[in-house]
N, CA, C and O atoms as a MOPAC input file, in Angstrom:
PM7 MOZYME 1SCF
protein

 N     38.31000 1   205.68000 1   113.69800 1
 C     39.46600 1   204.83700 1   113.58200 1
 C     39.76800 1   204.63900 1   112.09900 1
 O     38.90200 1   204.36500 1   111.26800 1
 N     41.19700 1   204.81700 1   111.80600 1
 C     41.50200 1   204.41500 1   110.34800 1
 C     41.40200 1   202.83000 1   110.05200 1
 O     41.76800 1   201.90100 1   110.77100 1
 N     40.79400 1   202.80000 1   108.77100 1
 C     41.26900 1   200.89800 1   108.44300 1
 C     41.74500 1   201.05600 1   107.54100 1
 O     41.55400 1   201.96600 1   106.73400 1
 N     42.73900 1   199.86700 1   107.48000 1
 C     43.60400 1   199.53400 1   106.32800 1
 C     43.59000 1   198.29100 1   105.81500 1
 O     43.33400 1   197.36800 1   106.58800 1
 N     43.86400 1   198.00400 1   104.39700 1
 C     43.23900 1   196.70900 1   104.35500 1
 C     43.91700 1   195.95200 1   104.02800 1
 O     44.31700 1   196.04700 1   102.86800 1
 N     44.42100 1   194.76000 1   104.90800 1
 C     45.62000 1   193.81200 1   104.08500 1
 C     45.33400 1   192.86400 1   103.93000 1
 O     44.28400 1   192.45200 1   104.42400 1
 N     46.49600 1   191.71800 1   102.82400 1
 C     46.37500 1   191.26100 1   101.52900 1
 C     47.27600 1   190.03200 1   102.74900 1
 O     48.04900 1   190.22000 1   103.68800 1
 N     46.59300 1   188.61500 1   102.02900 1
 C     46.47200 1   187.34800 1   103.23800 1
 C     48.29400 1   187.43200 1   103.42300 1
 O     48.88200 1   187.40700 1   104.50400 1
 N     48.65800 1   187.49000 1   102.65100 1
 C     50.44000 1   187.54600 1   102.54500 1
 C     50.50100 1   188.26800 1   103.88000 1
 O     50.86800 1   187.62800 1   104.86500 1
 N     50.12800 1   189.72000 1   104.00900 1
 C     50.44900 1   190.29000 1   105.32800 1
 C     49.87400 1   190.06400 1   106.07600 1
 O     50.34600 1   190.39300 1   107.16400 1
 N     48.59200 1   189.42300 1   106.10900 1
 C     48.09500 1   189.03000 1   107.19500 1
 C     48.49800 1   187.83100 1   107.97400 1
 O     48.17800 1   187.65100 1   109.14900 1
 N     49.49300 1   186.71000 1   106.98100 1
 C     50.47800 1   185.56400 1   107.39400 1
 C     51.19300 1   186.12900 1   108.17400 1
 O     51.12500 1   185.88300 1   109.37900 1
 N     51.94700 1   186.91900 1   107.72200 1
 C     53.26600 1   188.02300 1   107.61500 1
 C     52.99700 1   187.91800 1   109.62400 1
 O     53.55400 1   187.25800 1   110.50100 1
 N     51.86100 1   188.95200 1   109.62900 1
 C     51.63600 1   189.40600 1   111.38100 1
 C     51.57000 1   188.39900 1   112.26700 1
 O     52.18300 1   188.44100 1   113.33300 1
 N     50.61600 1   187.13300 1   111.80900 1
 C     50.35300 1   186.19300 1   112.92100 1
 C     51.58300 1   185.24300 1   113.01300 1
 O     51.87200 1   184.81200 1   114.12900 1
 N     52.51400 1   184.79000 1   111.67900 1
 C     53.59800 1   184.68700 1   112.18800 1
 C     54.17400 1   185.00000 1   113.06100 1
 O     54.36400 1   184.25200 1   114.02100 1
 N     54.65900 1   186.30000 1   112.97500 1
 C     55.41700 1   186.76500 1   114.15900 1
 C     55.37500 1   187.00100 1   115.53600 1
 O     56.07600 1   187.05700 1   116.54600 1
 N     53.92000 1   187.14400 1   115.00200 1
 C     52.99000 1   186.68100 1   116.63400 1
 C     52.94800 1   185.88300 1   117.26100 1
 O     53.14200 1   185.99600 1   118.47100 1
 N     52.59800 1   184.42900 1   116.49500 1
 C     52.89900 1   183.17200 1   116.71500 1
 C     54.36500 1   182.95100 1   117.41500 1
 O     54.55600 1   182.43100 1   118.51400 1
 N     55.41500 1   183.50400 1   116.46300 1
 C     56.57700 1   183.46600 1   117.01800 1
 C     57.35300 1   183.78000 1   118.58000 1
 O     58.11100 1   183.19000 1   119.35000 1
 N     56.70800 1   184.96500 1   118.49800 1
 C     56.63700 1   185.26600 1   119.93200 1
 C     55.81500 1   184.45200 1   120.93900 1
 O     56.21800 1   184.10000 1   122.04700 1
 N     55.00000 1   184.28000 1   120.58100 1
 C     53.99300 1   183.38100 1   121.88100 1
 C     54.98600 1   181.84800 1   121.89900 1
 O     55.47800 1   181.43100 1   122.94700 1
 N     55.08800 1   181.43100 1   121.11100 1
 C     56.27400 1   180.11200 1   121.19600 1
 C     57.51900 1   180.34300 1   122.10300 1
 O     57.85900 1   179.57900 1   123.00600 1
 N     58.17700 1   181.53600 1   121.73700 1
 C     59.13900 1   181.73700 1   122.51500 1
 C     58.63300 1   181.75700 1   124.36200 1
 O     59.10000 1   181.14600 1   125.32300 1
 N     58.03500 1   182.27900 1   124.30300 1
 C     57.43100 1   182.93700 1   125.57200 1
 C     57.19300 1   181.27000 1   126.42200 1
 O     57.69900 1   180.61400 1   127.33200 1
 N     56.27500 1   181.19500 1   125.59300 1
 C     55.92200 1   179.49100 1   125.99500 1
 C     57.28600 1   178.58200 1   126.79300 1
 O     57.51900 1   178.09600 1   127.90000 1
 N     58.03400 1   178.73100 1   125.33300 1
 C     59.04500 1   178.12200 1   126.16600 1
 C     59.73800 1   178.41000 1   127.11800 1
 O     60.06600 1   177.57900 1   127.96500 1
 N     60.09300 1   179.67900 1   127.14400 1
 C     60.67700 1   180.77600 1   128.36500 1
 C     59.91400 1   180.10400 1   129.35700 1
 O     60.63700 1   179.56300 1   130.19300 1
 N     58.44600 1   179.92600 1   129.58400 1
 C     58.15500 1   179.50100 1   131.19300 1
 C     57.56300 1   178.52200 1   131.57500 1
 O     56.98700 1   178.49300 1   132.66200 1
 N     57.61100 1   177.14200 1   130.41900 1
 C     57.56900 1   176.08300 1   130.32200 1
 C     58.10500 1   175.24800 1   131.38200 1
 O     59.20700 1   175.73500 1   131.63400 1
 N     57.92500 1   174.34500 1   132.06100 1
 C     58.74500 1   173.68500 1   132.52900 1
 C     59.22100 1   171.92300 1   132.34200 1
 O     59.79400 1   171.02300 1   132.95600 1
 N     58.61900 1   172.16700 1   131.21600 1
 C     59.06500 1   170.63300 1   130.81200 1
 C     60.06700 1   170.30600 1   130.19500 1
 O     60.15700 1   169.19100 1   129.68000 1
 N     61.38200 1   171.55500 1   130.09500 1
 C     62.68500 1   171.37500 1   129.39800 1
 C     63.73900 1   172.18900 1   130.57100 1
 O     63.51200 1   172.87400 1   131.56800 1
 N     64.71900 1   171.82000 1   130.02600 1
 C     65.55400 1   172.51800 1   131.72400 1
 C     66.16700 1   173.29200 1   131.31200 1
 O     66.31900 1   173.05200 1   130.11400 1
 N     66.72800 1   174.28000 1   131.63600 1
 C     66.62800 1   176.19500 1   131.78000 1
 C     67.69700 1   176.31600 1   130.74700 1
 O     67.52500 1   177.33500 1   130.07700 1
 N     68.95400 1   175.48400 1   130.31700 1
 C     69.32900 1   175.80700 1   129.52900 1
 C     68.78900 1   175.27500 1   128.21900 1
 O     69.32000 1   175.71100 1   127.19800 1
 N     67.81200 1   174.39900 1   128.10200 1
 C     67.34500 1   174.20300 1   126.60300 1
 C     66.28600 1   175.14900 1   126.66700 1
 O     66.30400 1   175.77000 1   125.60500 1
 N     65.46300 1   175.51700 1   127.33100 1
 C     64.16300 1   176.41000 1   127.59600 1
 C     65.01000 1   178.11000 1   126.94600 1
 O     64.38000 1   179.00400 1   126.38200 1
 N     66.31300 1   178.13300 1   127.20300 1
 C     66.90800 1   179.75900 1   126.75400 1
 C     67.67600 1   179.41100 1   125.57200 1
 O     68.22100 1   180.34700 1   124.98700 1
 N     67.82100 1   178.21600 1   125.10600 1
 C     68.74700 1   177.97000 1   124.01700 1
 C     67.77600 1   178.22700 1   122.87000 1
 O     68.04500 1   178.82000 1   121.82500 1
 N     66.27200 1   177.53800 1   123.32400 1
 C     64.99700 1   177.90100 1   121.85600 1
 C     64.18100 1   178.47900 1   122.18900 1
 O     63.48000 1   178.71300 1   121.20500 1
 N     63.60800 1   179.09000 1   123.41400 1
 C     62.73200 1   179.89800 1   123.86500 1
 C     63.41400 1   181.31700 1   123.34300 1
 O     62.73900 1   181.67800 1   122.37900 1
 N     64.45600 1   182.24600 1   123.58500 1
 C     65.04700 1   182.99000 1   123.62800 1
 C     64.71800 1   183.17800 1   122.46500 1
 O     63.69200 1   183.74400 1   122.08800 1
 N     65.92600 1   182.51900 1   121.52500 1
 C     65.79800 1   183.20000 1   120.01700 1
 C     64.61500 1   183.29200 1   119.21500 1
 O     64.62200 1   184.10400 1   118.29100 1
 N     63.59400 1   182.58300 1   119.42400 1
 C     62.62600 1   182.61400 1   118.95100 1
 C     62.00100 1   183.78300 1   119.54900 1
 O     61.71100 1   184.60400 1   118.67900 1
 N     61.75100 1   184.07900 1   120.49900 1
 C     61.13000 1   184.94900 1   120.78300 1
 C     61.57600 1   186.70000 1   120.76100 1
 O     60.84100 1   187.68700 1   120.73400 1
 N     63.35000 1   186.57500 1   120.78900 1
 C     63.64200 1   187.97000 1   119.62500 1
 C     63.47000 1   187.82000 1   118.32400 1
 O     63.49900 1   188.79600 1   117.57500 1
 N     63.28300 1   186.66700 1   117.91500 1
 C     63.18800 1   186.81100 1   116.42300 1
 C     61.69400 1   187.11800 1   115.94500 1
 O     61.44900 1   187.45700 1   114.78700 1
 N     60.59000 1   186.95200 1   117.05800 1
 C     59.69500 1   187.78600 1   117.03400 1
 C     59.17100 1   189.06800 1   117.02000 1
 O     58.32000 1   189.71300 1   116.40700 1
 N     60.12600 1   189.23600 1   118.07200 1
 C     60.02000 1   190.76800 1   119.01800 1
 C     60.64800 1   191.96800 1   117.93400 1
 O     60.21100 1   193.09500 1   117.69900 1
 N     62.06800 1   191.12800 1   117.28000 1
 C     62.42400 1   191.89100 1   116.33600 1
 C     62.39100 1   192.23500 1   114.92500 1
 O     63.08100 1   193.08700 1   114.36400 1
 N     61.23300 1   191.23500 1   114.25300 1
 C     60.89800 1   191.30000 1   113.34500 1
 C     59.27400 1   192.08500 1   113.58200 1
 O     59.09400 1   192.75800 1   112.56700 1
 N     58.55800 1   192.17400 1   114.14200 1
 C     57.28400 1   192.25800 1   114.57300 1
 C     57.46500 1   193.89000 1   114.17400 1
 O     56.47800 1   194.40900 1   113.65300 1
 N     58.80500 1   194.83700 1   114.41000 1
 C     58.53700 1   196.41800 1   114.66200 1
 C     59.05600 1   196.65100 1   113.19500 1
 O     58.52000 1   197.71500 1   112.88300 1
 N     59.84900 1   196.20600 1   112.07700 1
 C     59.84000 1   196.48300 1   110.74200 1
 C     58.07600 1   196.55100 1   110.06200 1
 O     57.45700 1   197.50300 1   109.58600 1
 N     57.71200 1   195.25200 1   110.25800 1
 C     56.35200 1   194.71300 1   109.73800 1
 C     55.19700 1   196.28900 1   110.16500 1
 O     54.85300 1   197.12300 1   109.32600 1
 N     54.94800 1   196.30300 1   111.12200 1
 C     54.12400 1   197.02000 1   112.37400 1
 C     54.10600 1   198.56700 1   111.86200 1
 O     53.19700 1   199.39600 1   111.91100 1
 N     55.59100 1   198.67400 1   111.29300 1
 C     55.78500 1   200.12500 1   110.55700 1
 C     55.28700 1   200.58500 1   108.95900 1
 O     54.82400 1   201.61500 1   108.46900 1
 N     55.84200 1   198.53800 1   108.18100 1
 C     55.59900 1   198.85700 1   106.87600 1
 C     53.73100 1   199.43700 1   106.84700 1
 O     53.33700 1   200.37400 1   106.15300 1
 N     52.84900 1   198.60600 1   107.76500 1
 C     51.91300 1   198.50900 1   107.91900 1
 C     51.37100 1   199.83200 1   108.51300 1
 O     50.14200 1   199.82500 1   108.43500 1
 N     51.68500 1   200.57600 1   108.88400 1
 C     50.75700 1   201.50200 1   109.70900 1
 C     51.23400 1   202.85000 1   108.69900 1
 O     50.78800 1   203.99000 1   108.82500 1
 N     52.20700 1   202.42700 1   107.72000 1
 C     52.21200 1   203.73600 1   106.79700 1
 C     51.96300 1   203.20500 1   105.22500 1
 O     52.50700 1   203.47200 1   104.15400 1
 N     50.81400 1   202.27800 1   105.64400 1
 C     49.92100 1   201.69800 1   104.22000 1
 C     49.01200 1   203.15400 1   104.08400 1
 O     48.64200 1   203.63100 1   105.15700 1
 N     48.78500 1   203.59100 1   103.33300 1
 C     47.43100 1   204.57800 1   103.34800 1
 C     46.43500 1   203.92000 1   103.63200 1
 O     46.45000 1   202.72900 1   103.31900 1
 N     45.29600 1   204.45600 1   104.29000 1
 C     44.35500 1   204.07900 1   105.01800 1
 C     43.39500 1   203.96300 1   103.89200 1
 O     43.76500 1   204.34400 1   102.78200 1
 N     42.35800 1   203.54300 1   104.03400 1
 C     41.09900 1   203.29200 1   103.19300 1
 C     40.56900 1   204.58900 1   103.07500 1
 O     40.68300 1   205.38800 1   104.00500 1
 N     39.88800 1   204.93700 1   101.81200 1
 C     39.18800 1   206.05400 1   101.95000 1
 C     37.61900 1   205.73700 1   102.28600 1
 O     37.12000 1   204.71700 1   101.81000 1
 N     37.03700 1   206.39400 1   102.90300 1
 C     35.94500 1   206.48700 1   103.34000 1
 C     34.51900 1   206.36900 1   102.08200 1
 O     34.23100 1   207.07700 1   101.11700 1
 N     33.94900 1   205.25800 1   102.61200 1
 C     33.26800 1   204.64300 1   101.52400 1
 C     31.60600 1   205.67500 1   101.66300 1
 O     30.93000 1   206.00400 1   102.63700 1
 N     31.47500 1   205.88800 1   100.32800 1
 C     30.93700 1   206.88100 1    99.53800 1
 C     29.50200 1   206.12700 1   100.41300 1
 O     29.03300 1   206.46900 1   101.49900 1
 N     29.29000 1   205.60000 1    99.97900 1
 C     27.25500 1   204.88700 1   100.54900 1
 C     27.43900 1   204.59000 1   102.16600 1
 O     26.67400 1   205.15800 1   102.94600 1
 N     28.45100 1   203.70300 1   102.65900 1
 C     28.66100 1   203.20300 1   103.77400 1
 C     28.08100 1   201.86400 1   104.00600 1
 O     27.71700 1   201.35500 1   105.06600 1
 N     28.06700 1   201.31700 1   102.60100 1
 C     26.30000 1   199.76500 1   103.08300 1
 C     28.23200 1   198.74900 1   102.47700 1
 O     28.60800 1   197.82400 1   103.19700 1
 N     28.92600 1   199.06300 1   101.47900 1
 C     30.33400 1   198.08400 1   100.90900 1
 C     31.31600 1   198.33100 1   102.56300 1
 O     31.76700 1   199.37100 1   103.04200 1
 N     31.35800 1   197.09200 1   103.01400 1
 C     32.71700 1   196.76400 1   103.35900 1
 C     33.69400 1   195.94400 1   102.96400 1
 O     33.42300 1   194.94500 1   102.29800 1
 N     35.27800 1   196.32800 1   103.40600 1
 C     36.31400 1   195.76300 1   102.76500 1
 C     36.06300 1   194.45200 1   103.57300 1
 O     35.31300 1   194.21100 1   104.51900 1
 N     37.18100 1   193.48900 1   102.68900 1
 C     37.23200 1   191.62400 1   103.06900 1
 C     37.81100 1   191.90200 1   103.98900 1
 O     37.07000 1   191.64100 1   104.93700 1
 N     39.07400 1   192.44000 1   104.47500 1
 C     39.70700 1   192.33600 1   105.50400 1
 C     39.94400 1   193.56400 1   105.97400 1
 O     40.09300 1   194.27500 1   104.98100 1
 N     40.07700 1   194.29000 1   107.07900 1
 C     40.46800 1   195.29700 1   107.99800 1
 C     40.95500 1   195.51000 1   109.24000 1
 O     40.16500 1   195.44800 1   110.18300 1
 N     42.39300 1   195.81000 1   109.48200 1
 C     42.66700 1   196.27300 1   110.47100 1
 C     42.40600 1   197.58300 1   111.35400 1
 O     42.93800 1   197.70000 1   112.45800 1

């Protein structure tokens, strides 16, 4: 498996949007708000997840990968 190693900024960056989406969703099948407030903030939030999530997902997966560590005993702080 390739790892790549990102920097806390992108690692905000992902769970944001992640976050974002799970909020939306939440509210989508919530039932403690009634169907038109549940699609008035469930909704947008949750394309504004869905559609920010596949820019990010791309910048990220055409990071160059780590090169393969010479001893194998150093690992990176963070890895996807």
């Amino acid at each position: 498996m390739r790892e790549r190693s990102l920097t806390f900024r992108e690692l905000a960056l992902v769970a944001g949007t992640r976050g974002l989406l799970g909020v939306g969703v939440g509210l989508l099948l919530a039932g403690r708000l009634s169907a038109r407030q549940r699609r008035s903030i469930g909704l947008p939030l949750l394309l504004t997840g869905a559609i920010s999530t596949i820019p990010i997902m791309i910048y990220l997966l055409r990071k160059p990968a780590l090169p393969e560590l010479a001893s194998g005993l150093e690992e990176p702080a963070m890895a996807i």
